[in-house]
C-alpha positions, 0 to 999 in steps of 0.5 A: 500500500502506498504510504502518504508521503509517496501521494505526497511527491507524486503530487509534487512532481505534477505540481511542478510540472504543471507550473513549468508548463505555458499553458497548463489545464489542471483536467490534464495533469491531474488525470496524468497525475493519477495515472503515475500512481496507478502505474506503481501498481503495475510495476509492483504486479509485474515484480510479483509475476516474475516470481511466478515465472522463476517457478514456471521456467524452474519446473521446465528446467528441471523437466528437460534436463532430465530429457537430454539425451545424456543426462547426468546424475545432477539431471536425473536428480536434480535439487528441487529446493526452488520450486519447494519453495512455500511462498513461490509455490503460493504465489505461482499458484495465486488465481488472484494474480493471474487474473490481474496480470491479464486484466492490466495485459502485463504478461508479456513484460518479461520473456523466459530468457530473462527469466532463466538467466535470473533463475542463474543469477539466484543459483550463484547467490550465496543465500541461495547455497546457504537455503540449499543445504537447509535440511527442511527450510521454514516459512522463515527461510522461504521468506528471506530468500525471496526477499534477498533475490529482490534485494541481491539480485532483481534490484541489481539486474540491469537489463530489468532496469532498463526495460522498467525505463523504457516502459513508464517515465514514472519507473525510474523513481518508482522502483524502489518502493514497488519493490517495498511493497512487494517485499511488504507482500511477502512479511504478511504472507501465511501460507495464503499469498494475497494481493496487496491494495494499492491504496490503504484507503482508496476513497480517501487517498484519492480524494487527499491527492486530488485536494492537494493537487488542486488547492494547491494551484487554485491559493496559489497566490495566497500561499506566495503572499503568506510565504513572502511575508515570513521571510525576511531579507529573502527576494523570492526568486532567491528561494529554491523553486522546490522549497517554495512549491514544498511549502505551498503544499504544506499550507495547503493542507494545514489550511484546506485540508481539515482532515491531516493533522498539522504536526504530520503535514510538518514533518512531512514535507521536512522530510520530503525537502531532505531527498529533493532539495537544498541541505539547508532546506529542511531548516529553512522550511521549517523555521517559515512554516513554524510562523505560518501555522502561528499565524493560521492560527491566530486568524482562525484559518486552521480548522481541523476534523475528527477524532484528535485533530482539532488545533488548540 
């Protein structure tokens, strides 16, 4: 599932897109924004559906080599750890997943070459030598060798990351937490594989994302104005161009959002500046937005709802 943070930059990243852009029609970013998000889906199916693969060209090596015309002892005996696997099995097995992979016509990403050579690549591992002389491997043990070939060897495989770049511009920064969440997909595995959501809260994700998106643009003046009027000695063409969309966002939410809790807007978007902008951002930030919601609150112009957010 998709954390906030990520909704978050993705909606950064449209924001800044749409402010670059001459002409820009909100319609058009926001659908192009949703369908970013939608597209983490994809890229988490089609990593999942390698697994599956793994297993299906597993069982047909296997298969021919005990079929060539001079097999070995290695052939005719060969080691089934692999596709004794309890979570690879389940997820080879999940009618749940084929049906998604059809639905969303992700089949074809990865052809049985690229398989098998990942198939290789897992055998030279030495997590992978280490769960062979395993005598009788838990579901612990067949957990962490799929998350080590995730970490070891899938997020390693150049040819996969290129063929993830040329497919969706959005993949390149996505990967990361597609490959999070699969890894989150098999903590929670039991014996029965599911299929995460891709929102926790469908609805309401959607409806944060596209409040944030919008608000933002429309009290975009307003939110330069408060901006402009908390720093001192600063032009604003001097500002980072993303400290200043980062806390457009941030006083979107603390004033148009009534149901996201200040501190966490905050916090957020400290964070957020650490990886995409400035090193002295997060303090900068920090220090404005702390005036900000002084202000807001002094004029009343912070009205939160529910349960514990209510601003004293």
């Amino acid at each position: 599932m998709l954390s906030r943070r990520f909704l978050r930059i993705k909606t950064m990243q449209a924001l800044y897109s749409y402010f670059k852009n001459e002409k820009p029609d909100m319609s058009v970013f926001e659908k192009e924004l949703f369908k970013s998000i939608d597209q983490v889906y994809d890229l988490y199916l089609i990593i999942i559906n390698i697994f599956a693969g793994i297993y299906q060209n597993e069982l047909l090596i296997i298969d021919e080599n005990k079929n060539k015309r001079l097999p070995s002892q290695e052939d005719l005996n060969p080691n089934r750890k692999l596709v004794s696997n309890t979570l690879l099995l389940a997820i080879y097995k999940s009618e749940e997943l084929k049906t998604l992979i059809e639905k969303r016509k992700l089949g074809t990403f990865i052809d049985n070459n690229i398989l098998r050579r990942i198939i290789t690549e897992i055998k030279k591992t030495e997590e992978f030598e280490a769960y062979v002389k395993i005598e009788a491997p838990t579901l612990k043990d067949d957990k962490h060798l799929l998350n080590e070939v995730i970490v070891k060897v899938l997020n390693e495989n150049e040819v996969l990351i290129s063929m993830f770049e040329e497919k969706s511009i959005y993949w390149t920064d996505d990967l990361y937490v597609a490959y999070n969440l699969v890894l989150k997909n098999f903590e929670l595995f039991d014996g029965k594989f599911r299929i995460l959501p891709l929102l926790k809260d469908e609805k309401d994700d959607e409806e944060f994302v596209s409040l944030l998106f919008q608000k933002t643009i429309l009290y975009r003046e307003t939110n330069i104005e408060l901006i402009q009027k908390h720093v001192k000695n600063w032009e604003l063409d001097r500002i980072a161009e993303m400290d200043m969309l980062l806390m457009q966002m941030c006083i979107t939410e603390f004033a148009y959002l009534p149901n996201v809790p200040v501190k966490a807007s905050l916090n957020e978007y400290i964070d957020i500046s650490k990886d995409y902008s400035t090193p002295n951002s997060k303090v900068f930030i920090n220090g404005i937005l702390d005036k900000i919601i002084f202000q807001l609150k002094d004029e009343n112009r912070i009205q939160k709802q529910g349960r514990g957010l209510k601003e004293s």
